[in-house]
N, C-alpha and C positions, 0 to 999 in steps of 0.2 A: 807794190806789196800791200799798202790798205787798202785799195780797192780787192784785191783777192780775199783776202781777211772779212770785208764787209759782205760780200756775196757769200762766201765762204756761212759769214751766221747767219742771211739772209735765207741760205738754202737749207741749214738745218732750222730755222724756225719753220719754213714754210713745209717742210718734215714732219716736222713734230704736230703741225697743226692740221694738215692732210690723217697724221695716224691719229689724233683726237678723235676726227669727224668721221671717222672709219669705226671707232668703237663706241660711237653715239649711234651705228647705223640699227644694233638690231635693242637698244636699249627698252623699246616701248611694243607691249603685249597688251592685245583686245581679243578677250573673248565675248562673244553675244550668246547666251542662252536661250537652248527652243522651248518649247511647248510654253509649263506654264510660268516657268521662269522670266520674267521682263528684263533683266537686269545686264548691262555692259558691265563687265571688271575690267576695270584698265588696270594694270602693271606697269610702272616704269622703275628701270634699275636705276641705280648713280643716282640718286637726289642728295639734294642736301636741306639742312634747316634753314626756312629763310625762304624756300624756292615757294612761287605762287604759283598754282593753277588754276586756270578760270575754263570755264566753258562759255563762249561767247558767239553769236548767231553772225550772219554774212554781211552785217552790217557795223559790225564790232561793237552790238551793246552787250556789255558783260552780264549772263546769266547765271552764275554762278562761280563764287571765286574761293581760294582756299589754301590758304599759310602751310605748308608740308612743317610740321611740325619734328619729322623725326627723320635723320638722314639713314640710305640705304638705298632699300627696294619700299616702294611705294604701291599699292594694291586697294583698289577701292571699286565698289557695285555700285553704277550708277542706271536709274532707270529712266532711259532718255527715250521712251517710245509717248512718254505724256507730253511731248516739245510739240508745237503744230508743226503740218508738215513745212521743211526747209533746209537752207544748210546751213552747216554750224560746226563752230572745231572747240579742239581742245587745244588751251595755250597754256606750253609751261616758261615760266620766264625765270631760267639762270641766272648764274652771274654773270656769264660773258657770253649767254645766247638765249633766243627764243623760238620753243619749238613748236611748229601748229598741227596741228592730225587732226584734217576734215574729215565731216562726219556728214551724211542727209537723213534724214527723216520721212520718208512718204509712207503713209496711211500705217501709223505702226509699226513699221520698219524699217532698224537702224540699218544705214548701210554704210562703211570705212573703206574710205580710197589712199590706199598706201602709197597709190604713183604721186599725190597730190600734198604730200606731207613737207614740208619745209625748216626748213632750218637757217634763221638768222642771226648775225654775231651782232652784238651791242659794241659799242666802242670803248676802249679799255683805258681805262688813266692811271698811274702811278704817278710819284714825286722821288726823285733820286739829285740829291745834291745839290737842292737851290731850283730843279730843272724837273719842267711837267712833261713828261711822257703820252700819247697819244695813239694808239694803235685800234685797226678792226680791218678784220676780215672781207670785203665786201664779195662775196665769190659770184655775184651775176654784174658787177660793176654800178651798183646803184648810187647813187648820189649819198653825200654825208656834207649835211651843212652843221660848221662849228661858230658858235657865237662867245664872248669869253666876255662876262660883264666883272667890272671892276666894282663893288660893295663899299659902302660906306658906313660910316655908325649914325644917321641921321635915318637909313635907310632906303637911301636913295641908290641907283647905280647907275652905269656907264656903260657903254659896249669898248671896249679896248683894242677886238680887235674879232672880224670875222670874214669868212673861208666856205666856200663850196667847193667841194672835191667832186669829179669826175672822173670817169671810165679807169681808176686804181681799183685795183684789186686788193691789193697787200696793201691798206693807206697807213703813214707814219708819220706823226709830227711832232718837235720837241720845241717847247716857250721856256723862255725863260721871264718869269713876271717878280716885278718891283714885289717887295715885302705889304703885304696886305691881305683884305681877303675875297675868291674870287668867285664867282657862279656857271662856270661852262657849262651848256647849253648843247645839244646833239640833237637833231634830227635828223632820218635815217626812214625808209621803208613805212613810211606814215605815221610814227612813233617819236616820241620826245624823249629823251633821258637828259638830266640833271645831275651833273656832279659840282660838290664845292671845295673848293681849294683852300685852307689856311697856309699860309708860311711868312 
């Protein structure tokens, strides 16, 4: 019977998060204007305050970055025909994802590849009763290494305890850690994130 129970909310989470990603599908709008107009508008719907978006070239040096100040729909003119020719995306980074929409550049002319647009989940933490929660999507199976360093008031730390997760899709993990405070560590898809724990 708890095994039923647990697939049971395993199969509406993985529900719920399939019909997320379905209405993140048509969220983001590019138009390019002709003649003498230069200028790309990107539109994205669903933002929130707090959300960054950078424009950063194939090499990930960020060329332009930018604090979404006001949640909703997001709309801004950007004139990316002055970029030298190359490729280059726009990254917006959520709270529990990040989305790229590649762009190229040749002689002048922007051009958006929608087959090529990507969407990755970040790793998600919570704290519920003593007990650290651990959850992320990985939908192509990509590695998630977790590091969980122990803090001290001297300012020194400690690794406590670390994990390379493989070919999960749905990865889940729950700590339970001694009272103190702690620095978990995620690396993912060539990216660092940084969470810290008091309790």
């Amino acid at each position: 019977m708890k095994n039923v129970l647990t697939n049971t909310k395993k199969g509406i989470l993985m529900v719920a998060i399939l019909a997320t990603v379905m209405g993140f599908a048509n969220e983001v709008s590019i138009k390019n204007f002709k003649k003498d107009l230069k200028a790309t508008a990107l539109t994205i719907e669903d933002v929130k305050e707090g959300n960054l978006l950078s424009i950063k070239d194939d090499h990930g040096i960020t060329l332009y970055k930018e604090m979404i100040k006001q949640s909703g729909i997001y709309t801004k003119g950007f004139d990316l025909t002055e970029l030298p020719d190359g490729s280059y995306f726009f990254e917006l980074d959520k709270e529990i994802e990040i989305k790229t929409i590649p762009f190229t550049v040749k002689s002048n002319k922007v051009t958006f590849n929608k087959e090529k647009e990507t969407t990755i989940y970040k790793p998600f933490v919570r704290e519920e009763n003593g007990l650290i929660y651990i959850s992320q999507l990985a939908l192509d199976l990509e590695p998630l290494k977790i590091s969980v360093h122990a803090l001290y008031y001297d300012s020194s730390s400690e690794i406590v305890y670390k994990e390379t997760i493989k070919g999960i899709q749905n990865i889940e993990r729950v700590f339970k850690l001694e009272t103190g405070s702690y620095k978990i560590v995620f690396n993912f898809n060539n990216k660092e994130l940084t969470k810290y724990i008091n309790n």
